[in-house]
mmCIF file of the N, C-alpha and C atoms, coordinates in Angstrom:
data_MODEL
# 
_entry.id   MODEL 
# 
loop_
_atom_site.group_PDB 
_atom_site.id 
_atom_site.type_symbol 
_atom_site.label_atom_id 
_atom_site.label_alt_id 
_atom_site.label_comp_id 
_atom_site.label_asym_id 
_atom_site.label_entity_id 
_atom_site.label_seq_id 
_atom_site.pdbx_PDB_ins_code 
_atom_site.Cartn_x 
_atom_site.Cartn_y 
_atom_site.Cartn_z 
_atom_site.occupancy 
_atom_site.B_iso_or_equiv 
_atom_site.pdbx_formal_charge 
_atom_site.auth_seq_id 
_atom_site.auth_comp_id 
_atom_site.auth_asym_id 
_atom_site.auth_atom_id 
_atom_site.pdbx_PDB_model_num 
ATOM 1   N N  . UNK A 1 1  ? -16.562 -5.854  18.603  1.00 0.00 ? 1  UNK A N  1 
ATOM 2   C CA . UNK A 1 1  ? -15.755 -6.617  17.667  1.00 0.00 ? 1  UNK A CA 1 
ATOM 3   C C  . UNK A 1 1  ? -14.300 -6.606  18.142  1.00 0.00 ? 1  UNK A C  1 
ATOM 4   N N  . UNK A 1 2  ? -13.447 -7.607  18.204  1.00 0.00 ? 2  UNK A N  1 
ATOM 5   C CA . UNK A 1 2  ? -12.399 -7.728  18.645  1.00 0.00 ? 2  UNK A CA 1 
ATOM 6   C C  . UNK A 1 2  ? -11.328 -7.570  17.295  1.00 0.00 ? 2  UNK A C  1 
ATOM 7   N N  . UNK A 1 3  ? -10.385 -6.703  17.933  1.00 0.00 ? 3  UNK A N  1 
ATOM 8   C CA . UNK A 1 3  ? -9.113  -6.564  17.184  1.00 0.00 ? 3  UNK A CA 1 
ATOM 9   C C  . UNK A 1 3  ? -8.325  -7.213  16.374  1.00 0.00 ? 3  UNK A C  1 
ATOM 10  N N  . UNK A 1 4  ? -8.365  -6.847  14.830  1.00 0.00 ? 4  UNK A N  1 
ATOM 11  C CA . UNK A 1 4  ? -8.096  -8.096  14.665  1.00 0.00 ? 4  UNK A CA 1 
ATOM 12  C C  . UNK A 1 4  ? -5.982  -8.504  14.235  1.00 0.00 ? 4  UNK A C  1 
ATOM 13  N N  . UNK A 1 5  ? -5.609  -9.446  14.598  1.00 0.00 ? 5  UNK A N  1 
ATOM 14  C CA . UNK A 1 5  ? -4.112  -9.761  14.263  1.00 0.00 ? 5  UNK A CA 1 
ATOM 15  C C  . UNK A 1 5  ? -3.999  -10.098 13.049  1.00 0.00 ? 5  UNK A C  1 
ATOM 16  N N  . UNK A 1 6  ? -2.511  -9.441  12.021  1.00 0.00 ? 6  UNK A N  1 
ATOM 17  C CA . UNK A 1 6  ? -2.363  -9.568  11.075  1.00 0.00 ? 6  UNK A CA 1 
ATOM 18  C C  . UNK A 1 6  ? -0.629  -9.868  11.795  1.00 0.00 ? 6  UNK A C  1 
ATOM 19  N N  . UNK A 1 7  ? 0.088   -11.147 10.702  1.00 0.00 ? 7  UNK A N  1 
ATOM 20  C CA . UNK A 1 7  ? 1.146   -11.241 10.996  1.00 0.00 ? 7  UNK A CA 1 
ATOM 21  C C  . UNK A 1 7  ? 2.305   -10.558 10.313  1.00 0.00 ? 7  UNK A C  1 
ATOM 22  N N  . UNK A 1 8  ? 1.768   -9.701  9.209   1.00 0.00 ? 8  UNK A N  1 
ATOM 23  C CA . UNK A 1 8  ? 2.443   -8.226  8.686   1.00 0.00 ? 8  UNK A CA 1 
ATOM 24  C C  . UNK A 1 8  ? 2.395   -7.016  9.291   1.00 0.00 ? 8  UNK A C  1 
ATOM 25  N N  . UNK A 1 9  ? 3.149   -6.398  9.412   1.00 0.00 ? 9  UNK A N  1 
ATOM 26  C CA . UNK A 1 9  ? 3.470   -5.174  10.039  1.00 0.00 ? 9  UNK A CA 1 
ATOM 27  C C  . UNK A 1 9  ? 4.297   -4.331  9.106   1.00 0.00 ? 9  UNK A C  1 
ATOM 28  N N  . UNK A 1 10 ? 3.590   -3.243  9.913   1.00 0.00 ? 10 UNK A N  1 
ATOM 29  C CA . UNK A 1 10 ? 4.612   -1.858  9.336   1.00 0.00 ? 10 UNK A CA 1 
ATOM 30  C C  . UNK A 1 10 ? 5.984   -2.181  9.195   1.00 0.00 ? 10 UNK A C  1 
ATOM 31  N N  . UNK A 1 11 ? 6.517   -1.756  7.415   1.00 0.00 ? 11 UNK A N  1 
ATOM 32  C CA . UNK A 1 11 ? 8.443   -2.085  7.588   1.00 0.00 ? 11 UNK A CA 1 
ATOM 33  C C  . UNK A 1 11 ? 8.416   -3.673  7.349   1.00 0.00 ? 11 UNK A C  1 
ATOM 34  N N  . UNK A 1 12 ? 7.691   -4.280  7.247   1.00 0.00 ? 12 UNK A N  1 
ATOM 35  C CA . UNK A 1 12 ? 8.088   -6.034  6.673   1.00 0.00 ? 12 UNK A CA 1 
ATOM 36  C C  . UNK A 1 12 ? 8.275   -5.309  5.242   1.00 0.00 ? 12 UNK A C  1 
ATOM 37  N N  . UNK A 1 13 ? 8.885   -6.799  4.431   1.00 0.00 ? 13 UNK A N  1 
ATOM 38  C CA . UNK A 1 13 ? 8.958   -6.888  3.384   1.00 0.00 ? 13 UNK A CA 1 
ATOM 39  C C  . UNK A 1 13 ? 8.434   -8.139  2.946   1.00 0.00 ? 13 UNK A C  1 
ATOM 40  N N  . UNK A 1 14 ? 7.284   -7.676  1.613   1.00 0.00 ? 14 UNK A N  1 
ATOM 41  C CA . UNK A 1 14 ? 6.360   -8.682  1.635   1.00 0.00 ? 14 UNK A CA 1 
ATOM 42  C C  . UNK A 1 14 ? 6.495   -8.742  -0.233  1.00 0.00 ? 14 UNK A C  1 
ATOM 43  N N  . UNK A 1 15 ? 5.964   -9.676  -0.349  1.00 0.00 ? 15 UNK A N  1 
ATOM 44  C CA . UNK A 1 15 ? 5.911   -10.271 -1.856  1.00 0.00 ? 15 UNK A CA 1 
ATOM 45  C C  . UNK A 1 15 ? 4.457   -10.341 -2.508  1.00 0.00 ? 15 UNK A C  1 
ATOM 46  N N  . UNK A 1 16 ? 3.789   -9.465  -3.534  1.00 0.00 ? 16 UNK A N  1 
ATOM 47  C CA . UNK A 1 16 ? 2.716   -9.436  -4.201  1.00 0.00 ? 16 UNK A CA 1 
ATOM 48  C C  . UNK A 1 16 ? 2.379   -10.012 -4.476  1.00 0.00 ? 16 UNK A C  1 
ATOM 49  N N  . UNK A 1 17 ? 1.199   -11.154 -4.339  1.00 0.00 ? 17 UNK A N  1 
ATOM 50  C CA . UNK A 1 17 ? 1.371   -12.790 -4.770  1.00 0.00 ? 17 UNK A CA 1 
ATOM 51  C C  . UNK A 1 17 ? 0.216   -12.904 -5.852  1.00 0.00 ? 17 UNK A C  1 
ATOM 52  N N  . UNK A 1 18 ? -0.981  -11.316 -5.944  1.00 0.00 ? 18 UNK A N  1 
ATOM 53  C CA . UNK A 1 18 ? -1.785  -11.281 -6.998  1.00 0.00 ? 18 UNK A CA 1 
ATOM 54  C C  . UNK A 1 18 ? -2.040  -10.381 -7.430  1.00 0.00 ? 18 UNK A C  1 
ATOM 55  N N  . UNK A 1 19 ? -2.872  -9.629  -8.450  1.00 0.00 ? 19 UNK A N  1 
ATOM 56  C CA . UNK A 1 19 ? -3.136  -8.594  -9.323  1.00 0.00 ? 19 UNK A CA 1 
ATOM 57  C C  . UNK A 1 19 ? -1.975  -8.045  -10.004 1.00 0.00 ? 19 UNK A C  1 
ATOM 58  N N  . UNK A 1 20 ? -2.085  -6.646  -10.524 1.00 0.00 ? 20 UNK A N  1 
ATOM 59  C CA . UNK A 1 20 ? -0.942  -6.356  -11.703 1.00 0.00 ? 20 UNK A CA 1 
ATOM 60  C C  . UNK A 1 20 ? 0.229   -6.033  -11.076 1.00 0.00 ? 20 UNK A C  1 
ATOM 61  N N  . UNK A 1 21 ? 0.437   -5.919  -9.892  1.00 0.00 ? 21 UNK A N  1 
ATOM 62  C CA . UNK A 1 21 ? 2.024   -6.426  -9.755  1.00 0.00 ? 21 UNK A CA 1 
ATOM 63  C C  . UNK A 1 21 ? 1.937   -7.268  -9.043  1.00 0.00 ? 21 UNK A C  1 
ATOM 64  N N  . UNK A 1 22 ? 1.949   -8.138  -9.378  1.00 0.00 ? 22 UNK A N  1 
ATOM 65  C CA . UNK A 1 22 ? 2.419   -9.395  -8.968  1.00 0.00 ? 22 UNK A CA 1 
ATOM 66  C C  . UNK A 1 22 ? 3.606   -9.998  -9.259  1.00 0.00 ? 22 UNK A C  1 
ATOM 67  N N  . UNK A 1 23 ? 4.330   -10.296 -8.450  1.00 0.00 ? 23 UNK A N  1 
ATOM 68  C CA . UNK A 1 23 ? 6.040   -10.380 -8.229  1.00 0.00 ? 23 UNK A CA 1 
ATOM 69  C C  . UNK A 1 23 ? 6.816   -9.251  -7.789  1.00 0.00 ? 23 UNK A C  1 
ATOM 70  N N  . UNK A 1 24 ? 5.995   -8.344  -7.106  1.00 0.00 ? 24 UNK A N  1 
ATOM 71  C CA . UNK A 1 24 ? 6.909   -7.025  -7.136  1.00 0.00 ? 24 UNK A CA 1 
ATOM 72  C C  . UNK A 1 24 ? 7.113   -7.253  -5.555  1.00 0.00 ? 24 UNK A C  1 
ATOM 73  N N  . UNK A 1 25 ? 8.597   -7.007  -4.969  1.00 0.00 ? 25 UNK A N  1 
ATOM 74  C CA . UNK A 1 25 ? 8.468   -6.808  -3.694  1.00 0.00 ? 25 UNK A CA 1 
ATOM 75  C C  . UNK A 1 25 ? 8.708   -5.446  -3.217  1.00 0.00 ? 25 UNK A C  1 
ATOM 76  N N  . UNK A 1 26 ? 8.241   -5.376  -1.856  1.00 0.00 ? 26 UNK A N  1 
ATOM 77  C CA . UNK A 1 26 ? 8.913   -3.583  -1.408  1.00 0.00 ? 26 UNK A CA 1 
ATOM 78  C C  . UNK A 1 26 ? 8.002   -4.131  0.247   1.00 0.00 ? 26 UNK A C  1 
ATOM 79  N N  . UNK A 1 27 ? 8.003   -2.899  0.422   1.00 0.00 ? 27 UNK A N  1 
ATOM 80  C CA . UNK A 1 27 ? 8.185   -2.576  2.211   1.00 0.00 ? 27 UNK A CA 1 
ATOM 81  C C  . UNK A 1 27 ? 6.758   -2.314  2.388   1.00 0.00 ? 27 UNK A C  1 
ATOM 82  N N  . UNK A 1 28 ? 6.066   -2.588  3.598   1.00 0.00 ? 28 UNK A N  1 
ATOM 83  C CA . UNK A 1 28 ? 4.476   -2.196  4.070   1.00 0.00 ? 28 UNK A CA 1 
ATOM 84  C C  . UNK A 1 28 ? 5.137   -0.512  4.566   1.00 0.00 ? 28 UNK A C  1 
ATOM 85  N N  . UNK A 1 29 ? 4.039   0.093   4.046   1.00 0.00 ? 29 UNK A N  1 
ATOM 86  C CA . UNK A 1 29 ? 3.860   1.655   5.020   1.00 0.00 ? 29 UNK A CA 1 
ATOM 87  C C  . UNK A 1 29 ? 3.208   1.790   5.909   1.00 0.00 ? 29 UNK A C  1 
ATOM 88  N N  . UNK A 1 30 ? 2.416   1.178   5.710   1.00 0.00 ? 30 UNK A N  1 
ATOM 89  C CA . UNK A 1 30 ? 1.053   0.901   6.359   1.00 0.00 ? 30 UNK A CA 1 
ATOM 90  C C  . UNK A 1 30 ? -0.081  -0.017  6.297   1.00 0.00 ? 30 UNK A C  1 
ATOM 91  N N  . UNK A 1 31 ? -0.432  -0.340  7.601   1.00 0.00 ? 31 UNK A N  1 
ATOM 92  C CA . UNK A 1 31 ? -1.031  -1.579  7.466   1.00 0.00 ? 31 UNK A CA 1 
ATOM 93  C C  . UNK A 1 31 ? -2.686  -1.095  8.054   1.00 0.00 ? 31 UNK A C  1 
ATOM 94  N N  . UNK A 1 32 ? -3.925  -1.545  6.850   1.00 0.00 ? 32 UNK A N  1 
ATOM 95  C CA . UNK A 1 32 ? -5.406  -0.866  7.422   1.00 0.00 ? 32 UNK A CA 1 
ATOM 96  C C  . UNK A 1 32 ? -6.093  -1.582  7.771   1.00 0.00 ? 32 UNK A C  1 
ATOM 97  N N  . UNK A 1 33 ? -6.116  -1.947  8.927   1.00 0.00 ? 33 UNK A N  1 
ATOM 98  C CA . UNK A 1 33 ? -6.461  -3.035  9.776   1.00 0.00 ? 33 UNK A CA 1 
ATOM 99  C C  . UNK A 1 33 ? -8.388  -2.780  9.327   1.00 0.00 ? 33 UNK A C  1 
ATOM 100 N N  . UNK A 1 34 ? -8.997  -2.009  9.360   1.00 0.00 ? 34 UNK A N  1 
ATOM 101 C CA . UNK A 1 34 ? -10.864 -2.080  8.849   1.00 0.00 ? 34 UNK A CA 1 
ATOM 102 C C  . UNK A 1 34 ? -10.507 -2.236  7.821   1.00 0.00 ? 34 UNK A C  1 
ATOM 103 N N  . UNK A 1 35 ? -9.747  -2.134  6.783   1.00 0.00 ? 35 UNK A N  1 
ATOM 104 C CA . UNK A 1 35 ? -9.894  -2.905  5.195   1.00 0.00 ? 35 UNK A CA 1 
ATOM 105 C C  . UNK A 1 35 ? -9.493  -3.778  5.137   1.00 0.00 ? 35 UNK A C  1 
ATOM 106 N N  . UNK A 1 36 ? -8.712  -4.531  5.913   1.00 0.00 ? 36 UNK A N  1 
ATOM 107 C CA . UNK A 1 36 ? -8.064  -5.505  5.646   1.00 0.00 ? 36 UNK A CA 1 
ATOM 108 C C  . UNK A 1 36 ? -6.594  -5.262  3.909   1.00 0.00 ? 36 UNK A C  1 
ATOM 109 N N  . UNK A 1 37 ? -5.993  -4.517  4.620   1.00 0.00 ? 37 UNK A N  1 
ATOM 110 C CA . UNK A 1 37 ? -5.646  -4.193  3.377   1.00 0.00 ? 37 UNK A CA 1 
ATOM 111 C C  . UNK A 1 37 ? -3.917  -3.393  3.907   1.00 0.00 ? 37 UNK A C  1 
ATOM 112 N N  . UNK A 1 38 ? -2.972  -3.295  2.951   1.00 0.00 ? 38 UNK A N  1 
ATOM 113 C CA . UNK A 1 38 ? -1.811  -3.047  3.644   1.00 0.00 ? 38 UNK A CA 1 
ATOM 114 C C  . UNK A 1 38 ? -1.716  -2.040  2.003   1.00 0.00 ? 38 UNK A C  1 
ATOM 115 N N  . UNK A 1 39 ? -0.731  -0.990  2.295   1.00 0.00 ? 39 UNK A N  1 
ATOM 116 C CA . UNK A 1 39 ? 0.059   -0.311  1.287   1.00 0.00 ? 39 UNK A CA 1 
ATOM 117 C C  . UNK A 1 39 ? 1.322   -0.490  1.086   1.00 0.00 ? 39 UNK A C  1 
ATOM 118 N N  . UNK A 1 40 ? 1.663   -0.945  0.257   1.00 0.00 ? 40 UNK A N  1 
ATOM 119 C CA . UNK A 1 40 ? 3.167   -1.401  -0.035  1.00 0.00 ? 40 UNK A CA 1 
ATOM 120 C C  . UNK A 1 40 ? 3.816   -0.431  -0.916  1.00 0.00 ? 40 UNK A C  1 
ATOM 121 N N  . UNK A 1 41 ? 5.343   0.387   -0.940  1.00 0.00 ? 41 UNK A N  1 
ATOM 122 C CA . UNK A 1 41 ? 6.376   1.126   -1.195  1.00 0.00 ? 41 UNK A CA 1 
ATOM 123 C C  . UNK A 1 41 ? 6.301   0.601   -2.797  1.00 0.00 ? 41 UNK A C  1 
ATOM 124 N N  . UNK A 1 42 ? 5.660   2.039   -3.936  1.00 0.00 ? 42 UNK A N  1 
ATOM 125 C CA . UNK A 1 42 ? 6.330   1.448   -5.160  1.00 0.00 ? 42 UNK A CA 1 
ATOM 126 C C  . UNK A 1 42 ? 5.537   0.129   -5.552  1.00 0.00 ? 42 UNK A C  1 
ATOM 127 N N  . UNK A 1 43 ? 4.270   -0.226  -5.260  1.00 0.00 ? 43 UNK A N  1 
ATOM 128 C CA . UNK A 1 43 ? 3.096   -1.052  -5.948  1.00 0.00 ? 43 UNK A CA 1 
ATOM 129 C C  . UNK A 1 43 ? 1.750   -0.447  -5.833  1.00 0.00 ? 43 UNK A C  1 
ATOM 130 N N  . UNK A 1 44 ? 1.118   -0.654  -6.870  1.00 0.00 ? 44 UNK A N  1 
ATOM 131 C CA . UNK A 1 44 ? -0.024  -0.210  -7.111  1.00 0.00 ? 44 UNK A CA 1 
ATOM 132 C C  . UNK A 1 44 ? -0.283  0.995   -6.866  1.00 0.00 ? 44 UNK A C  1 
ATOM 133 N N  . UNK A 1 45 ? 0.216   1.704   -7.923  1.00 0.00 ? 45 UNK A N  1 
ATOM 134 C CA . UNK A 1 45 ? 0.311   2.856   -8.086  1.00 0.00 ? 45 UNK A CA 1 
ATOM 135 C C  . UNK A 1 45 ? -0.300  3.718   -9.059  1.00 0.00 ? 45 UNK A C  1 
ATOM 136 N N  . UNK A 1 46 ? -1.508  4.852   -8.618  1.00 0.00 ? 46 UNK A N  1 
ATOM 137 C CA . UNK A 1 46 ? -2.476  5.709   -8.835  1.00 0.00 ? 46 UNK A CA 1 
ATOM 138 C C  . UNK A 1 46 ? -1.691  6.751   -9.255  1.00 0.00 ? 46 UNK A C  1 
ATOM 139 N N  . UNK A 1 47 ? -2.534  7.262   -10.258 1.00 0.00 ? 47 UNK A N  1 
ATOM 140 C CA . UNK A 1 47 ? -2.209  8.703   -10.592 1.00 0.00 ? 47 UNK A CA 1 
ATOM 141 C C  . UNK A 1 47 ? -4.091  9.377   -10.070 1.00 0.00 ? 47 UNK A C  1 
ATOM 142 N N  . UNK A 1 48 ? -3.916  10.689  -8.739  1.00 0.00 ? 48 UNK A N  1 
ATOM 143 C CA . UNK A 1 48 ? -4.640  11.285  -8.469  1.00 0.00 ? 48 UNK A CA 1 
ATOM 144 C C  . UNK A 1 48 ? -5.043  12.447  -8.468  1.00 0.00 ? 48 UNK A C  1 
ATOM 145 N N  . UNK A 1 49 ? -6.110  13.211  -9.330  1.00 0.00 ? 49 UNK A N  1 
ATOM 146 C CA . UNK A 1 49 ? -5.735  14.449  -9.235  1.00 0.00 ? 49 UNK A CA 1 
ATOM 147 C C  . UNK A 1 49 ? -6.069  15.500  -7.918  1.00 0.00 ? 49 UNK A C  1 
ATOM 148 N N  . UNK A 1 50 ? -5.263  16.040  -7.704  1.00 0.00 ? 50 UNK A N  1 
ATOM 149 C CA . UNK A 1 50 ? -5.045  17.192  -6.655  1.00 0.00 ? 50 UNK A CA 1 
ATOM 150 C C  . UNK A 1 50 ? -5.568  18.757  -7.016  1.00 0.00 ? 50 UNK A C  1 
ATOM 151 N N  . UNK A 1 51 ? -6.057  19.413  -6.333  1.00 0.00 ? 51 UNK A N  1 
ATOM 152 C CA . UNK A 1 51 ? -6.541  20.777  -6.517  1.00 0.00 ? 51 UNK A CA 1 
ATOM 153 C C  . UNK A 1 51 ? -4.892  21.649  -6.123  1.00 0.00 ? 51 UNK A C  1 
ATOM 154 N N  . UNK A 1 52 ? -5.116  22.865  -6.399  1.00 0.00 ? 52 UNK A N  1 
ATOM 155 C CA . UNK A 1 52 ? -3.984  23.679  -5.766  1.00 0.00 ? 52 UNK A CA 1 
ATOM 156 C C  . UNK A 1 52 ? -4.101  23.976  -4.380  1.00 0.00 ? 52 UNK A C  1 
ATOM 157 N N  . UNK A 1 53 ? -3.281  23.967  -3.488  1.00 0.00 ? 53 UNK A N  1 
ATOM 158 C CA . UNK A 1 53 ? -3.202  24.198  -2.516  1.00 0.00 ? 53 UNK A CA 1 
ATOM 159 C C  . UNK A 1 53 ? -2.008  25.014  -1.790  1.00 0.00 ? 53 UNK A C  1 
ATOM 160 N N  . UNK A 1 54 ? -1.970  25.256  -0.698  1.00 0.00 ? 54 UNK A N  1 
ATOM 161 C CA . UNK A 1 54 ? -0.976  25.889  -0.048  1.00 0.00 ? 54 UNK A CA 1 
ATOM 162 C C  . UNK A 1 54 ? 0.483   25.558  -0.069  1.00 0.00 ? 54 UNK A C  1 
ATOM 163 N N  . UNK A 1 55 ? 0.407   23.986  0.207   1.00 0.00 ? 55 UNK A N  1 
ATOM 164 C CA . UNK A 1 55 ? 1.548   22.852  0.072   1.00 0.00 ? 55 UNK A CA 1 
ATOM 165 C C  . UNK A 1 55 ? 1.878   22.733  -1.862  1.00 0.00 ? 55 UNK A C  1 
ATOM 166 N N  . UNK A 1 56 ? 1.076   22.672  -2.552  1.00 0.00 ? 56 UNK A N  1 
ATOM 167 C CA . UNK A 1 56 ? 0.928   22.274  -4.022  1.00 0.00 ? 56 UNK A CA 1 
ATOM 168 C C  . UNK A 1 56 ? 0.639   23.406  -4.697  1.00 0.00 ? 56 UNK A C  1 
ATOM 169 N N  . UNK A 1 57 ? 0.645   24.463  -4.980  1.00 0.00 ? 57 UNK A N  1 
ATOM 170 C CA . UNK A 1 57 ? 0.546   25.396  -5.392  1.00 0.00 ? 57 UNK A CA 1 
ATOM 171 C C  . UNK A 1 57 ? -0.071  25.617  -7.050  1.00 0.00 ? 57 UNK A C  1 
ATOM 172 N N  . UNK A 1 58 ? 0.350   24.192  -7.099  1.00 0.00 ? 58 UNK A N  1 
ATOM 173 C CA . UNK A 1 58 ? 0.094   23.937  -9.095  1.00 0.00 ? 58 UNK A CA 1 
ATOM 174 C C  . UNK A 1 58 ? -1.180  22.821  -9.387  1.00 0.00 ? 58 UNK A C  1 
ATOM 175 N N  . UNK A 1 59 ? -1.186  21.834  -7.920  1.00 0.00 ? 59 UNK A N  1 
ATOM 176 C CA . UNK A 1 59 ? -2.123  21.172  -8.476  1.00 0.00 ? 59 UNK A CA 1 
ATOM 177 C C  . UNK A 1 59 ? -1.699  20.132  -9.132  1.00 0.00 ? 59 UNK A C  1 
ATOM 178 N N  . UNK A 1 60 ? -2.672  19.304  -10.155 1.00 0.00 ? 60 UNK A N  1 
ATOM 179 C CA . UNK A 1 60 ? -2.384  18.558  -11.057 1.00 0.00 ? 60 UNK A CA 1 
ATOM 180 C C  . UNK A 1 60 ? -2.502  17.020  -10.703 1.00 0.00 ? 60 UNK A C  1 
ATOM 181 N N  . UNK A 1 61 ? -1.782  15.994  -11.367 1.00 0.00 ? 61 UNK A N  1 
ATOM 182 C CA . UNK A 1 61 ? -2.128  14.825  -10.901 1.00 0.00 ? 61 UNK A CA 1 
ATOM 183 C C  . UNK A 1 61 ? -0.468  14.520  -9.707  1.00 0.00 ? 61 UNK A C  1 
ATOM 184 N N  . UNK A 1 62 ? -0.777  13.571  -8.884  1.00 0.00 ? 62 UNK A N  1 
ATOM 185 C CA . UNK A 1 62 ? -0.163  12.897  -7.936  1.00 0.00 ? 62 UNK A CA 1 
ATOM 186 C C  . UNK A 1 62 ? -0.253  11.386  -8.169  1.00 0.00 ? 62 UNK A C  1 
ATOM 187 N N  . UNK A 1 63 ? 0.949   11.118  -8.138  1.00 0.00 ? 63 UNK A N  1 
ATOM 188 C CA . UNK A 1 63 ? 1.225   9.347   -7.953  1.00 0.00 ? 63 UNK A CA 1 
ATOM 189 C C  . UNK A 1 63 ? 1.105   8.714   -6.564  1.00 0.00 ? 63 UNK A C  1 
ATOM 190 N N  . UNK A 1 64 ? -0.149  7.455   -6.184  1.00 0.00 ? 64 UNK A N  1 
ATOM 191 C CA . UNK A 1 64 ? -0.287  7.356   -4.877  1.00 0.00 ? 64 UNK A CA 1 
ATOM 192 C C  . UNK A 1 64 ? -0.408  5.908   -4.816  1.00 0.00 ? 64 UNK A C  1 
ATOM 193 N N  . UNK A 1 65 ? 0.293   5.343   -3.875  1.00 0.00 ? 65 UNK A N  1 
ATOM 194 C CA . UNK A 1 65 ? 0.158   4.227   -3.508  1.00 0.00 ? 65 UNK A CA 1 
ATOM 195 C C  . UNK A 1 65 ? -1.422  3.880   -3.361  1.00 0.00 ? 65 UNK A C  1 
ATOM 196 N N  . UNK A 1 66 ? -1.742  2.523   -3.722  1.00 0.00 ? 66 UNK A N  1 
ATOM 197 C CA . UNK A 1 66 ? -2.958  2.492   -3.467  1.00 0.00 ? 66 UNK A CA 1 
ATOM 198 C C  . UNK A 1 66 ? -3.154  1.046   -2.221  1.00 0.00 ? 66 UNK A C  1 
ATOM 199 N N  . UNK A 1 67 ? -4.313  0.837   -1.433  1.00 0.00 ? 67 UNK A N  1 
ATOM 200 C CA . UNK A 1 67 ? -4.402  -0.082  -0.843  1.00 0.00 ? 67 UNK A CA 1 
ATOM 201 C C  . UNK A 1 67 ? -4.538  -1.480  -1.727  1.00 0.00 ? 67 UNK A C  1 
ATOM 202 N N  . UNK A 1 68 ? -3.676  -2.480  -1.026  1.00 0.00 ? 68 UNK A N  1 
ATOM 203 C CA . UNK A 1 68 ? -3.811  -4.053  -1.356  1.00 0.00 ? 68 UNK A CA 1 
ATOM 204 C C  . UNK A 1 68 ? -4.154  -5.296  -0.732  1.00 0.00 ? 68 UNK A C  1 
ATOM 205 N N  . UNK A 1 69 ? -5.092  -5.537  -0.644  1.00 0.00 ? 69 UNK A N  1 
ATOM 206 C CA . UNK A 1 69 ? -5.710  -6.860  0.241   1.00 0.00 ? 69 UNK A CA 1 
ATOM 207 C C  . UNK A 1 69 ? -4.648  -7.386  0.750   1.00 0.00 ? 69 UNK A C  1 
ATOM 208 N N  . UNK A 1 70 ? -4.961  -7.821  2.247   1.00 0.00 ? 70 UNK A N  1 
ATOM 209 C CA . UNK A 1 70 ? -3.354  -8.389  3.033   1.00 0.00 ? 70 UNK A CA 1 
ATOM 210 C C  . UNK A 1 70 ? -3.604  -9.525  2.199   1.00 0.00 ? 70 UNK A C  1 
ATOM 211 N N  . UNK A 1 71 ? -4.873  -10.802 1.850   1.00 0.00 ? 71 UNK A N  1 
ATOM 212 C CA . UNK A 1 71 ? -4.931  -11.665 1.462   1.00 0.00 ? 71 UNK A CA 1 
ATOM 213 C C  . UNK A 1 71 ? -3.534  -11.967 0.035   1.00 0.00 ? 71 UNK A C  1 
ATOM 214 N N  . UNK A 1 72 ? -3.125  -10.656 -1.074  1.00 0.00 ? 72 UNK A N  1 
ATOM 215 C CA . UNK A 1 72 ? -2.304  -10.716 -2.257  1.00 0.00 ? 72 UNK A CA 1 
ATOM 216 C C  . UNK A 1 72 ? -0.992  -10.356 -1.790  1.00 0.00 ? 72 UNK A C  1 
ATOM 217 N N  . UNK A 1 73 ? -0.698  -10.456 -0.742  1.00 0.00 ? 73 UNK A N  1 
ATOM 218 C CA . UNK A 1 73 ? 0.843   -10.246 -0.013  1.00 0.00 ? 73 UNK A CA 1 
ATOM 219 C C  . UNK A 1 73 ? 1.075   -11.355 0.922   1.00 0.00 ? 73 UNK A C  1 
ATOM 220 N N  . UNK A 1 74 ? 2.782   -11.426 1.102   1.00 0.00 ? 74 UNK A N  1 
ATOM 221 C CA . UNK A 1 74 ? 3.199   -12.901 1.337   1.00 0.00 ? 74 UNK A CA 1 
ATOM 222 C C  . UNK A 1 74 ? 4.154   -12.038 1.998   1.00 0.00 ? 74 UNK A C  1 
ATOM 223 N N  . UNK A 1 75 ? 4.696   -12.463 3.324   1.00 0.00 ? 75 UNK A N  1 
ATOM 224 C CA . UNK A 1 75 ? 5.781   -11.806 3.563   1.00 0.00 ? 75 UNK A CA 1 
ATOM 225 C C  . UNK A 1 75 ? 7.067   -12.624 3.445   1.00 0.00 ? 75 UNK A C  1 
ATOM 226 N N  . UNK A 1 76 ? 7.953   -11.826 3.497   1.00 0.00 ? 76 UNK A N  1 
ATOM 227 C CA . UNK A 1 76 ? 9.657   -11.991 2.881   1.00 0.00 ? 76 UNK A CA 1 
ATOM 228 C C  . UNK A 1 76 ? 10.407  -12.109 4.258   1.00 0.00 ? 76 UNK A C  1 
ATOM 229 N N  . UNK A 1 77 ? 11.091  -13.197 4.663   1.00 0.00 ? 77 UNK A N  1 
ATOM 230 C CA . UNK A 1 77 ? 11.857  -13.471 5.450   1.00 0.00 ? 77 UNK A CA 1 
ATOM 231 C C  . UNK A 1 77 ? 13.370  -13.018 4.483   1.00 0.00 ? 77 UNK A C  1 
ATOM 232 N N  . UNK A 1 78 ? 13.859  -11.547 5.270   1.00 0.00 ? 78 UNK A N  1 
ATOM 233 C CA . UNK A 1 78 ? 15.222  -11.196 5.162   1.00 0.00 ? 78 UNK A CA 1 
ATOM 234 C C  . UNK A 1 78 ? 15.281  -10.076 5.426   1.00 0.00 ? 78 UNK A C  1 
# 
């Protein structure tokens, strides 16, 4: 299967064009090229719970970006 090109990249700034934020802009973190799917800074945002750990000591829930179909993002020329 060949690689596939997306014309978003890591660090664009792109515009939410569907689901519950829609109109929100912010920055790609990352872009998941087998999901077809990008994470954007500050949208769609999970609360997850976490066990205690070494780093986390307390546990509890975590706020996490979640993945968003490249198809519901538009990118932002500026």
């Amino acid at each position: 299967m060949a690689n596939k090109k997306f014309k978003i990249k890591k660090g664009d700034q792109v515009l939410i064009i569907a689901g519950d934020d829609k109109g929100k802009t912010g920055e790609v973190l990352q872009v998941l090229t087998k999901k077809d799917a990008v994470i954007v800074a500050g949208a769609k945002i999970a609360k997850k719970a976490v066990k205690p750990s070494e780093a986390n000591k307390e546990g509890g829930f975590v706020n996490k970006e979640m993945p968003i179909h490249i198809s519901n993002v538009k990118k932002v020329e500026g």
